[in-house]
NUVO-253442 format. One record per residue: residue in three letters; x, y, z of N, C-alpha, C, O in turn. Coordinates in steps of 0.2 Angstrom, whole numbers, plus 5000, padded with zeros to 4 digits. Layout:
# residues N
AlaXYZXYZXYZXYZ/...
END
This chain:
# residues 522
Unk503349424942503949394939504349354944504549304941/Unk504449354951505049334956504549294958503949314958/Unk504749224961504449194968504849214974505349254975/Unk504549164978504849184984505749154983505949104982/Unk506149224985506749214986507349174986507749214988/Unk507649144985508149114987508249094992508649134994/Unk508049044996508249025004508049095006508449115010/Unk507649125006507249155011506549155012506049185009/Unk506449115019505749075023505449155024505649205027/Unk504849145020504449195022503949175028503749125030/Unk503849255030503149245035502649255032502549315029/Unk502049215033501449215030500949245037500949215042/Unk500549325035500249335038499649315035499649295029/Unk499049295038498449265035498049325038498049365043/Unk497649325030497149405032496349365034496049325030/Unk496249385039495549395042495049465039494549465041/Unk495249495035495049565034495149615038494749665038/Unk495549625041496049675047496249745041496449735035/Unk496049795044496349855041496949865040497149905035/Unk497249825045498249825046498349785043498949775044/Unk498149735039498549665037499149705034499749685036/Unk499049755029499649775026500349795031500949785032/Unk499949835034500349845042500649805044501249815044/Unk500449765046500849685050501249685045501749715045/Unk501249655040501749635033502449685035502949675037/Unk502149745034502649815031503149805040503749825041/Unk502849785045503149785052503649725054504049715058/Unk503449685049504049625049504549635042505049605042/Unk504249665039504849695034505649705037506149685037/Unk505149775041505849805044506149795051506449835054/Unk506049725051506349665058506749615051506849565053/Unk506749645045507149595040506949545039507349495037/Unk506149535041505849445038505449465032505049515031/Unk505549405026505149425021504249395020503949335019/Unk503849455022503349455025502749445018502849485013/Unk502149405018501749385012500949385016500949355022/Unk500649405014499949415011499749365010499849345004/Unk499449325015499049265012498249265013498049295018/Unk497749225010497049225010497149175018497649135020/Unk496549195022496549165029496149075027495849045032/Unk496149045022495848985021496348955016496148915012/Unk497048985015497448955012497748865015497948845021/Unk497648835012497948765012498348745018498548805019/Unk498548705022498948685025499648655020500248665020/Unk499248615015499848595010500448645007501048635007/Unk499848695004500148755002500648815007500948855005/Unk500448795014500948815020501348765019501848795017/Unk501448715019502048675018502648675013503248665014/Unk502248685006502548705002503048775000503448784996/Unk502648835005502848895007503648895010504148915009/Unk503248835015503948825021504148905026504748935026/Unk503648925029503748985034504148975038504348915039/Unk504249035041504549025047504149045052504349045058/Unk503549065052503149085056502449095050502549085044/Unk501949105055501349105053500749185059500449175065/Unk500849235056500349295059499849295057499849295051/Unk499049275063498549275061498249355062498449365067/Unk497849405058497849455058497149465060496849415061/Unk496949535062496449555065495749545060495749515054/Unk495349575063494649575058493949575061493849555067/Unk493549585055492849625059492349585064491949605068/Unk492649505061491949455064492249455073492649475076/Unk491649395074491549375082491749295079491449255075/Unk492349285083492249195081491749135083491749085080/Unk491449165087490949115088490049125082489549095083/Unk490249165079489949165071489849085066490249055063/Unk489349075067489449005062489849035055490248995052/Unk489649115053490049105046490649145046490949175041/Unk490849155053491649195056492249145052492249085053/Unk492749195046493149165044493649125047493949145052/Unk493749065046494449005050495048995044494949005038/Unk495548965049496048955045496048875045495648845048/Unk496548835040496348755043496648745048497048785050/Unk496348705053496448685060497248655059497748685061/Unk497248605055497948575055498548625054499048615058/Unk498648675050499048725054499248725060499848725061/Unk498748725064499048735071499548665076499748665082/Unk499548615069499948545070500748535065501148495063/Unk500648595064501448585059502048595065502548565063/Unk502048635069502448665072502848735072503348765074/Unk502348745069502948835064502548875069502048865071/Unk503048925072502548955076502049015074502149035068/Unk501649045078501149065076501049145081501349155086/Unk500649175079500549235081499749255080499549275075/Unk499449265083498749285082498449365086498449365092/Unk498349395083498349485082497549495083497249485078/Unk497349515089496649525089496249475089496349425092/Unk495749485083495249415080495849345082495749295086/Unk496549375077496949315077496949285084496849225085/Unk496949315087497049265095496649245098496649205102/Unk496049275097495449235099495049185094494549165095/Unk495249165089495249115086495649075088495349025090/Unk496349085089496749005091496648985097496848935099/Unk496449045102496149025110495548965109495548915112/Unk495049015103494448955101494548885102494348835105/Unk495048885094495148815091495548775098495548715097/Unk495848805103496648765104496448765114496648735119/Unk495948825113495748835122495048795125494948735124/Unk494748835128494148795129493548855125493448915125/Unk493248805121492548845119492248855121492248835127/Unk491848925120491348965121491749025128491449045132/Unk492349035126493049045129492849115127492649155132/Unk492749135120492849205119491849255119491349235117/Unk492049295122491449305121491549405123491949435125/Unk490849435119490749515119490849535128490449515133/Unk491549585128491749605133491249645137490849675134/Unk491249655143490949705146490649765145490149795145/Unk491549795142491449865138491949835133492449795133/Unk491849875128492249895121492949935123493049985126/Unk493349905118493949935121494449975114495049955114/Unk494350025110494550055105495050125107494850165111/Unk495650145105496150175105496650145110496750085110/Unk497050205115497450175118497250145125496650155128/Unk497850095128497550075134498350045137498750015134/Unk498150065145498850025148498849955149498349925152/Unk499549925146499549875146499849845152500249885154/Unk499849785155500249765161500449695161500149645162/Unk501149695159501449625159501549605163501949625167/Unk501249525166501149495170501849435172501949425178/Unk502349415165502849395167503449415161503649385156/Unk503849505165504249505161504749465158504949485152/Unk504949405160505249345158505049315151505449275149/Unk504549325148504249285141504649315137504849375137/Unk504649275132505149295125504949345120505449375116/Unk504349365119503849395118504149465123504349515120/Unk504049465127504049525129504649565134504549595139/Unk505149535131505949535131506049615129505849645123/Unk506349665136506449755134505849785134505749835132/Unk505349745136504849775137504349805144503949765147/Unk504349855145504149885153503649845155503249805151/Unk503749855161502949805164502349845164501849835168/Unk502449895160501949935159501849975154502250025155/Unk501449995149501550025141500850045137500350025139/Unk500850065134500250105129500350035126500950005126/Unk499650015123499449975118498650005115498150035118/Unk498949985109498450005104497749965102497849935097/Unk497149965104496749925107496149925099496249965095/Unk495649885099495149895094494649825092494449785087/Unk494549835099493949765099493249755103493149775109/Unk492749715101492249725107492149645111491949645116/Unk492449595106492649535110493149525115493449575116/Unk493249475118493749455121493849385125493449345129/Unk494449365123494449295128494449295136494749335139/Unk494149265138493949275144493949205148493749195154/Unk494149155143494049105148494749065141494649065136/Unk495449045143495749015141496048955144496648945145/Unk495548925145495548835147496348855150496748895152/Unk496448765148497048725153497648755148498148785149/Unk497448755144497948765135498448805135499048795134/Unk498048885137498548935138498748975146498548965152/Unk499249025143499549025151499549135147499849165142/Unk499049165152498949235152499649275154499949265159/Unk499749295150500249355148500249415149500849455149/Unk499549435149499549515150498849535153498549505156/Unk498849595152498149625155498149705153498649745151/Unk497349725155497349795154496649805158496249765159/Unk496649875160496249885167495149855163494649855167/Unk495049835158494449815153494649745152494149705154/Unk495149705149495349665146495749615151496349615149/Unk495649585156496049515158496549495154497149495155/Unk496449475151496649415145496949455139496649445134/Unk497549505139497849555133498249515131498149525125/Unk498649465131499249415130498949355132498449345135/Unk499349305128499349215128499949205125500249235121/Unk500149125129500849085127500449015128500348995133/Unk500348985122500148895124500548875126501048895126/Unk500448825131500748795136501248735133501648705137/Unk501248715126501748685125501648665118501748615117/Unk501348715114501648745106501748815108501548845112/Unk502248815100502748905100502048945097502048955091/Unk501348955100500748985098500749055102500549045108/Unk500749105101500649175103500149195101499949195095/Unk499749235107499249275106499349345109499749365113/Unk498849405104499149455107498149505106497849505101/Unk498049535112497249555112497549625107497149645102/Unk498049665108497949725105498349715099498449655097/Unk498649765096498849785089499849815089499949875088/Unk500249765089500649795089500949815082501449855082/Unk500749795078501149835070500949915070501349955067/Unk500249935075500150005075500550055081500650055087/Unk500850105075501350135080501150175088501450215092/Unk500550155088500250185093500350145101500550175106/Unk500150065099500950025103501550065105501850095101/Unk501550085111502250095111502950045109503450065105/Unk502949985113503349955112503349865105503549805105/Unk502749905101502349855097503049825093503149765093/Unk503549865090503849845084504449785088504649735085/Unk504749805096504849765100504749695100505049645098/Unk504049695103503749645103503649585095503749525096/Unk503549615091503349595083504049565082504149515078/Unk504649585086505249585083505649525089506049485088/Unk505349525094505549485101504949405097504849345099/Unk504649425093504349365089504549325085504549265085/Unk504849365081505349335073505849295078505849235079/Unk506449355081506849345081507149295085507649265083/Unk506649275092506749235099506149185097506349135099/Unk505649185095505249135098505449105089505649045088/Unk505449135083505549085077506249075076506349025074/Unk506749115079507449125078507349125070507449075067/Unk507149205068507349215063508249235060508749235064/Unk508149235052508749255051508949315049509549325047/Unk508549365048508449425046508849455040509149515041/Unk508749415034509049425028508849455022509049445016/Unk508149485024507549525019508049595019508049635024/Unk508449615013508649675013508649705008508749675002/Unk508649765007508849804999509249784995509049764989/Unk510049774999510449754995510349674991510249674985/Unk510349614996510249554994509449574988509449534984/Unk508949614987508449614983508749634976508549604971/Unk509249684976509749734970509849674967509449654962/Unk510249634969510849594968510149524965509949514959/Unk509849504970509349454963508849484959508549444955/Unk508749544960508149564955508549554949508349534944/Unk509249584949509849604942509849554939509549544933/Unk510149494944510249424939509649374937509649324933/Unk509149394940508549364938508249414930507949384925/Unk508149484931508049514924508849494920508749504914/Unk509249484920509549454917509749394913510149384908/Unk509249354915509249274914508649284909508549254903/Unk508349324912507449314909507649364902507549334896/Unk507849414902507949444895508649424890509249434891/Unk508249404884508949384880509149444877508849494877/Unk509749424874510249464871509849504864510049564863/Unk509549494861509049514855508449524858508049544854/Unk508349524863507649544867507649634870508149654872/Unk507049664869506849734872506449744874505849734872/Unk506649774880506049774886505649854884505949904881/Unk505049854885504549934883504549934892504349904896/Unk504849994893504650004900504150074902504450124902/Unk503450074904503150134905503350164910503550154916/Unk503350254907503750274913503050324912502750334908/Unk503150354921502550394921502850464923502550514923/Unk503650444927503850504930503750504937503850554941/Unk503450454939503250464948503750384950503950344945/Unk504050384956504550364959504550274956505050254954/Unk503850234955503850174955504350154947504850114946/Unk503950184942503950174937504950214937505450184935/Unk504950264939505850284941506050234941506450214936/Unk505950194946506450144948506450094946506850054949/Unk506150074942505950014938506150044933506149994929/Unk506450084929506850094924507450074925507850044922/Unk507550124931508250124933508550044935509150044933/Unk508349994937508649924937508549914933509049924930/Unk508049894927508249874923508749904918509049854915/Unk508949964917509350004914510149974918510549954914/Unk510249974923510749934926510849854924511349834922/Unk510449824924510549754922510249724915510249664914/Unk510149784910510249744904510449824899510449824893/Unk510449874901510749944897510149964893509549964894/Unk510549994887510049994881509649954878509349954873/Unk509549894883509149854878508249894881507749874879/Unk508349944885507749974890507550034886507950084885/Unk506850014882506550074880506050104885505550064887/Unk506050184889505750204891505150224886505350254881/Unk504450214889503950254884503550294889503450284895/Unk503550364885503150414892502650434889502650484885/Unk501950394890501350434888500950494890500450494893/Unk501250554887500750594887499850614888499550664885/Unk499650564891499050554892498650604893497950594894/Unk498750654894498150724895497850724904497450764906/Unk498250694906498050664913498650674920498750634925/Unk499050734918499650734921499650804925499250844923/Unk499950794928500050864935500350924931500850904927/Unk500350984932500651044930501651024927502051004931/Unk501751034922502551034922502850954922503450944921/Unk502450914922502350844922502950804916503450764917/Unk502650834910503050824906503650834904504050794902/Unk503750914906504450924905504950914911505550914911/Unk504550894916505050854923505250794920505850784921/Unk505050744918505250684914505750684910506350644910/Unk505550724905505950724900506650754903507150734900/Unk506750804907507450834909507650774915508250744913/Unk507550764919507450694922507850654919508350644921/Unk507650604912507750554909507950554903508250504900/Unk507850614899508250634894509150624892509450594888/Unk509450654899510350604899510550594903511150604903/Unk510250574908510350544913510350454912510650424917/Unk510050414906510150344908510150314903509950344898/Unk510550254903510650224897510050214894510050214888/Unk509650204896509150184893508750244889508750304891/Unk508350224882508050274877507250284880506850254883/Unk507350334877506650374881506350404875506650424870/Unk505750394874505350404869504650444871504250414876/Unk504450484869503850544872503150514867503350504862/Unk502650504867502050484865501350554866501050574871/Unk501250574861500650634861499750584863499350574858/Unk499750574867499050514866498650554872498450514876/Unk498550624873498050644875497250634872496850614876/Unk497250654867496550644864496250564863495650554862/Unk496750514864496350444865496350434872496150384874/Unk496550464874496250434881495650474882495150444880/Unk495650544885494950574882494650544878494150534882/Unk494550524873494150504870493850434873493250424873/Unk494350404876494250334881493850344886493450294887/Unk493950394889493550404894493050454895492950484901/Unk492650464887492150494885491650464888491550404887/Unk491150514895490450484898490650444903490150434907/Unk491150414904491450374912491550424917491950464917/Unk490950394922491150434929491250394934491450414940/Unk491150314932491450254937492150244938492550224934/Unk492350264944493150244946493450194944494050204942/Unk493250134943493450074943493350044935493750004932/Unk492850074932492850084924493250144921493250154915/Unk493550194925493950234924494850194922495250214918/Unk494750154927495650154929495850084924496450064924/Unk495150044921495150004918495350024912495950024910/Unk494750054910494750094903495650144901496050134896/Unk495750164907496650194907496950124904497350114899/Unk496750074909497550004907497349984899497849964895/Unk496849984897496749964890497250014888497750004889/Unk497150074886497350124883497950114882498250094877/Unk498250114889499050114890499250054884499450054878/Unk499050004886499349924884499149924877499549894873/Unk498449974873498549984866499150024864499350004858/Unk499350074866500050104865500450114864500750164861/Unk500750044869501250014869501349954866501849934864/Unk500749934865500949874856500949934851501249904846/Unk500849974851500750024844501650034846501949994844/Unk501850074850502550084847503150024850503750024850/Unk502549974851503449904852503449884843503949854840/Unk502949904840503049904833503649934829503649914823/Unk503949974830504650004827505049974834505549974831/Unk505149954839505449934842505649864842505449824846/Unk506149844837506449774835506649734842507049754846/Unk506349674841506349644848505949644853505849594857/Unk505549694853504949714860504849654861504849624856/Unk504749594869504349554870504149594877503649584879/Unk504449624880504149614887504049684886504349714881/Unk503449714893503349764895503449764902503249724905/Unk503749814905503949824912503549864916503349924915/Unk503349844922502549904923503049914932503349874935/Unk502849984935503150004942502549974946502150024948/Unk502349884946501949894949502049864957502349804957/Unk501949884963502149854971501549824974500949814971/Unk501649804979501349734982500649764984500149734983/Unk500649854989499949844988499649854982498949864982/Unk499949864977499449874970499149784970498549764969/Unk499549754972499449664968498949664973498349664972/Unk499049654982498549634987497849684983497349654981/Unk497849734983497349774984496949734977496349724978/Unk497149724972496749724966496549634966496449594961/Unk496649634973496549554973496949494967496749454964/Unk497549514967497949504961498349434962498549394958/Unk498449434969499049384973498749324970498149314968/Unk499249264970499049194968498849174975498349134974/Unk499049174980499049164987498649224993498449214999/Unk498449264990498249334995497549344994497149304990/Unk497349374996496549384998495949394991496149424985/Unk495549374993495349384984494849454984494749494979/Unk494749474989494349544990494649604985495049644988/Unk494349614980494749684978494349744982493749744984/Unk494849784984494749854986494749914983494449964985/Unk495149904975495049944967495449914964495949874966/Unk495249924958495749914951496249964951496050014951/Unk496949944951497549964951497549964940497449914936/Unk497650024938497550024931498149974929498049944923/Unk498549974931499049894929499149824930499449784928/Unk498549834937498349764938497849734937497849684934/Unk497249764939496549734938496349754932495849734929/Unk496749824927496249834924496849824917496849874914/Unk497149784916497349754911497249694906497249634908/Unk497049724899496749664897497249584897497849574898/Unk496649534894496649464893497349464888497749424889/Unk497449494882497849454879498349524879498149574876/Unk498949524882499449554884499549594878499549654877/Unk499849534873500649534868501249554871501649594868/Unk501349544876502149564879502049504886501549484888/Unk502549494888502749464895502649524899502849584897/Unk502549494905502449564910503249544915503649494916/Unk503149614915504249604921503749664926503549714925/Unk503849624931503749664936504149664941503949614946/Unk504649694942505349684947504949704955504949654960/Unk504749744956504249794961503849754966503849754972/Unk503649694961502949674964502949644972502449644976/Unk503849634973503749604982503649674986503849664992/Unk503549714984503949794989503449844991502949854987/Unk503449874996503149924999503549974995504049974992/Unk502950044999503450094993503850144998504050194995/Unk504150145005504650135006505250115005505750145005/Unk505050045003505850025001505650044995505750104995/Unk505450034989505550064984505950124984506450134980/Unk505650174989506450234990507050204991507550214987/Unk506950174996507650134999508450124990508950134988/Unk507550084989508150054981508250104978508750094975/Unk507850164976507850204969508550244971508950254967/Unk508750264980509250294983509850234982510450264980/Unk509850174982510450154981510650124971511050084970/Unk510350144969510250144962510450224959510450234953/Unk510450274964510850334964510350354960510650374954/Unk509750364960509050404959509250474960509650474965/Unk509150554959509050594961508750604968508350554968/Unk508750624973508250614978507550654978507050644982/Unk507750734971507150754971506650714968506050724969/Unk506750674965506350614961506150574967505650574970/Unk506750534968506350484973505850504979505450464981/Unk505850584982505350604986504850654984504650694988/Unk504750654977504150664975503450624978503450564977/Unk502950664980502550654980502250594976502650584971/Unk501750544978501550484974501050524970500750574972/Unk500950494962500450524959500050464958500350414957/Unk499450454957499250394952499150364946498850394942/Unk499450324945499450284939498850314934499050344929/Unk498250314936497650354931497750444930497550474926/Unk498250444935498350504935497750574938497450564944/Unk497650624935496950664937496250624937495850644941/Unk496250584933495550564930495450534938494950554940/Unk495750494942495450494948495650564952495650554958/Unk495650614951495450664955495050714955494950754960/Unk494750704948494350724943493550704944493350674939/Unk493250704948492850654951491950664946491550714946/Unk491950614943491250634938491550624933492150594933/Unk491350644925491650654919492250674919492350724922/Unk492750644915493450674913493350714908493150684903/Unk493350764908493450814903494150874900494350894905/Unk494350894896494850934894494950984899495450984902/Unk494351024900494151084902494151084910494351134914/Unk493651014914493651004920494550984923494850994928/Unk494950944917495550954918496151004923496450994928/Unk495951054917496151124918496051144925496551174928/Unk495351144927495251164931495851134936496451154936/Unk495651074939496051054944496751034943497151024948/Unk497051044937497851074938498051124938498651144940/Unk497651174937497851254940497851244948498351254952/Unk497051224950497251204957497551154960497651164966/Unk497851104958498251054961498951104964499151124969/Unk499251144955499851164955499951224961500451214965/Unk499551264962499451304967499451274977499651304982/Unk499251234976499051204983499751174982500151204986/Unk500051144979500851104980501251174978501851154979/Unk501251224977501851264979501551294985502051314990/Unk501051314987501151324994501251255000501451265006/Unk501251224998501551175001502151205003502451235008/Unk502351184996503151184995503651264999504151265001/Unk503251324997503451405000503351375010503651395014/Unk503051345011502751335017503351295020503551315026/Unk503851245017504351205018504051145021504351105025/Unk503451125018503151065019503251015014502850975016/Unk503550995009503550975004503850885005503650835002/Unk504350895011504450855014504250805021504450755023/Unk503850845022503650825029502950805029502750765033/Unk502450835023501950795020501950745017502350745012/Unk501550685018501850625013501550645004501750624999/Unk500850675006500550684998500150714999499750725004/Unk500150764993499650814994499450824986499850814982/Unk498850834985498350884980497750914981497450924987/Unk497650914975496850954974496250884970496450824968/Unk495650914971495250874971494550904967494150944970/Unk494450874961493750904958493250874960493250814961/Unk492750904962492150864964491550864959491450914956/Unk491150824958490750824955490050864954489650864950/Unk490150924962489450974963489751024961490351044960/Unk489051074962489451144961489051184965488451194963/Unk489351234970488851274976488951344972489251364968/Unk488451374978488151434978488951504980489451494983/Unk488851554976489351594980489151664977488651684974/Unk489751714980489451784978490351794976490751764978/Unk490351844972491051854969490951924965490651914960/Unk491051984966491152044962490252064963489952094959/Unk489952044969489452054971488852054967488352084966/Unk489151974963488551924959488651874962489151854965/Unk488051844959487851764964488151724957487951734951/Unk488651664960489151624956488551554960488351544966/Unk488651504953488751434956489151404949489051394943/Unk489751374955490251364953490651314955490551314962/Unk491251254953491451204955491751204960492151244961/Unk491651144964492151144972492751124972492851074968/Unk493251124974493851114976494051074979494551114981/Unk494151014984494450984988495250964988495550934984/Unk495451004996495950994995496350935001496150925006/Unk496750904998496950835003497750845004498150854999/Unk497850835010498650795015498450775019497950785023/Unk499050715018499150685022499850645023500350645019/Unk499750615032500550595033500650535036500350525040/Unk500950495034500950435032501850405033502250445033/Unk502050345034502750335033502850255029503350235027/Unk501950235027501750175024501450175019501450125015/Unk501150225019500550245013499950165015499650145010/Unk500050125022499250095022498850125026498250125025/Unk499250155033498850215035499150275034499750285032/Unk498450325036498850385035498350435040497850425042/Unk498650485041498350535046498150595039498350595034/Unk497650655041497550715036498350755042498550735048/Unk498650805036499050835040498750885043498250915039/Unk499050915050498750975053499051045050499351085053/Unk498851055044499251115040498751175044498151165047/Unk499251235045499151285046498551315044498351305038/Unk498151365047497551405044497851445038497551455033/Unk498551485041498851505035499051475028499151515023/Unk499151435028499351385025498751385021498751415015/Unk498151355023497651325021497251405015497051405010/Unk497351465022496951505018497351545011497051575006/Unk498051535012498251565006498151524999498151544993/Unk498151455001497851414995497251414994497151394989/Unk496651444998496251434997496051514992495751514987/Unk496151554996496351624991496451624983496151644979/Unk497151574985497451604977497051564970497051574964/Unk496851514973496251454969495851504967495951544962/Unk495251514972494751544970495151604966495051594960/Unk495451674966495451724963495851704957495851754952/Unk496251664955496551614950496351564946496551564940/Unk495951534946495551474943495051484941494651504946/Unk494651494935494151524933493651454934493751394932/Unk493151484937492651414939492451384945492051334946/Unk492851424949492951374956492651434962492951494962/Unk492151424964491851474971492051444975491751494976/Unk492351394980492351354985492651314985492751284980/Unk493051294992493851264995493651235000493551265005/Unk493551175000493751125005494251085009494651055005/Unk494451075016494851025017494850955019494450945024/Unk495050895018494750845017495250815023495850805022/Unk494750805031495150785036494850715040494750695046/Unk494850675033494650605035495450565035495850585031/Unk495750495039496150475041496050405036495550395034/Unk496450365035496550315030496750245038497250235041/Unk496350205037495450195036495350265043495650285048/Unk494650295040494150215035494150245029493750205026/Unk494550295025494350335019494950285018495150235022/Unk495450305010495750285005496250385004495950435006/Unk496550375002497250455004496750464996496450514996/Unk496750434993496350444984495850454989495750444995/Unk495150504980494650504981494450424978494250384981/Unk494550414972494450364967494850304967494750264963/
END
């Protein structure tokens, strides 16, 4: 729905395929630059038409001395806008800009932490920052020769060449990873960038966002027009009612699809939630058995979460039909749903899954799409839902998915396999919650698995469904750690499953880190 801003110069980070690209983005956010996702062979033109104020070239997997290692256009580095290049990023513009055959595979490899050693605290760049600091490392190249061009900035006891400043363009290189909080002094640094070398103006905020998302759903919906807004009861789809409800009233019909795909008590937290609490009308939909039935024999993730956006978007033309008015539909969708499902008009074309409201939404709508959400991480989405005077049990509820179970349900969705894992979902989140974890975890559930092992129970041999359980902690949802919950913790969940849930011999915990896994299984 929104372009870029109102007089606000976005920074274009250019993705290389860096695991952090979202990271870099989400880290110049919160230095108040409005930060974008761009494909790494986007146009010079189309930079110009952006009008940045900076340009971050991002990490990633290749060697640039690869004849098919991704580039950016060379004229870039002739506009003048400054520039920042993060890993790969700076050994590419060393390439292009220093002397060839400049970068080449280091000695040794240099992954996790490592001391870094600033050579002239003086640089604008690394203003407040000790002559000595943890940096967060994850490379096996390295520039090793930067000609006449540039001027070395840093070092580390493997890495000569951890920093660069061109000698006479605002062009920044940097060997390690400062968006990762494992940098000590990264957000500094990231921030001694916008701030001093672009002289940002740091005017990306909640409030200035409130105030034009209002008057732009304003403008866009008429007086005789009614928005269908999906609401699912998890924080996106919240707060996307909740502005709209503010800035055009009753003209906001909440639809809440009872899809058969919903967490323990799902339904009636919504409805007491949203029932009189908002101007806007709420309307309840019984559409369990068409989805099930939709997702009769599908055990593909991606043909699962498709088959979901169909569904939805047929049953929301089915009741904008008594709704006089209906054109638009409202979806709580945010920026990494749009990067991730390769959705962006400007951003990387790689999908990484179908987001069931972006990739998996058919060709012919019948509604306009309003998507307020679409520039936002889902931090600020809190930010906003708290200043739009959200409940705060609502705004920090755990994230659910859009597909709901059916991705946690791993193998055939069924009524029955259902069951199972909301008895165990429900069970693993109140011991969460008895535990007083409920805030301090970013997301947790259960997880149906599609095998079934050997066990003994009442001293018969059971073979019976697995359970995985998943947390994890997170401040971004791009990365994430498994939390280190308690053995107590873990074994009274794993107790009350098994002798509670008919079907289930076996409790797993799932202590993989995002990357390289995804916090979803599906």
């Amino acid at each position: 729905m929104f372009d870029r801003p109102a007089g606000e110069r976005p920074v274009l980070v250019l993705d290389f395929g860096s695991q952090y690209v979202q990271l870099i983005a989400r880290r110049a956010r919160e230095r108040r630059a409005f930060a974008r996702i761009v494909r790494h062979d986007i146009t010079v033109d189309r930079v110009r038409d952006l009008d940045p104020i900076a340009l971050i070239l991002s990490g990633g997997p290749a060697s640039v001395y690869e004849s098919a290692a991704p580039r950016c256009d060379p004229a870039l580095f002739d506009l003048g806008v400054p520039i920042l290049g993060i890993c790969y990023g700076m050994q590419l513009v060393c390439e292009a800009l220093g002397s060839k055959g400049g970068v080449r595979p280091g000695i040794e490899r240099e992954f996790g932490r490592s001391e870094c050693r600033v050579l002239d605290p003086a640089e604008p760049i690394f203003q407040g920052v000790p002559a000595q600091s943890t940096v967060w490392m994850s490379h096996g190249d390295q520039v090793q020769d930067v000609g006449d061009a540039f001027i070395p900035l840093a070092s580390t006891a493997t890495c000569p060449v951890a920093a660069v400043r061109h000698r006479s363009r605002p062009i920044y290189g940097l060997q390690f990873h400062p968006e990762v909080k494992h940098t000590r002094y990264g957000d500094q640094i990231l921030g001694n960038f916008l701030d001093r070398v672009c002289q940002g103006s740091g005017t990306w905020t909640i409030d200035r966002f409130i105030d034009r998302a209002l008057a732009e759903i304003e403008a866009k919906v008429g007086a005789d027009e009614r928005v269908v807004c999906g609401l699912s009861g998890g924080v996106d789809s919240a707060v996307t009612a909740a502005l709209l409800a503010k800035a055009i009233g009753p003209r906001v019909v909440c639809v809440f699809v009872d899809n058969g795909l919903l967490r323990a008590g799902e339904r009636a937290t919504v409805v007491e939630t949203f029932g009189g609490h908002s101007q806007a009308e709420l309307r309840v939909v019984d559409a369990a058995d068409r989805f099930l039935g939709a997702l009769e024999g599908i055990v593909d993730p991606q043909q699962k979460r498709v088959a979901i956006g169909h569904k939805f978007i047929d049953i929301f033309k089915d009741e904008a039909k008594s709704i006089p008015g209906a054109k638009y539909l409202a979806q709580g969708t945010l920026y990494p749903d749009v990067i991730e499902s390769g959705a962006e008009v400007d951003g990387p074309a790689a999908t990484i899954k179908h987001h069931h409201n972006v990739g998996g939404l058919p060709a012919e709508l019948g509604f306009e799409l309003i998507e307020p959400l679409r520039d936002l991480f889902k931090d600020e989405v809190r930010k906003l839902g708290l200043e739009l005077g959200l409940p705060e049990h609502l705004i920090w509820r755990h994230p659910f998915p859009g597909p709901g179970l059916a991705v946690r349900c791993l193998g055939e969705v069924t009524e029955q396999r259902l069951d199972v894992l909301r008895q165990a979902d429900a069970i693993f989140l109140d011991e969460i919650a008895a535990a007083g974890l409920a805030r301090s975890v970013a997301q947790a559930f259960a997880v149906l698995l599609p095998i079934q092992s050997v066990g003994v129970m009442g001293d018969g041999r059971t073979y019976e469904n697995v359970i995985a359980l998943r947390s994890v902690d997170t401040d971004d949802f791009m990365t994430a750690d498994w939390s280190r919950l308690s053995h107590d913790v873990l074994a009274r969940a794993s107790t009350r499953i098994i002798n509670s849930v008919k079907g289930v011999n076996r409790v797993v915990y799932d202590v993989t880190s995002k990357p390289p896994g995804t916090i979803e299984w599906e």
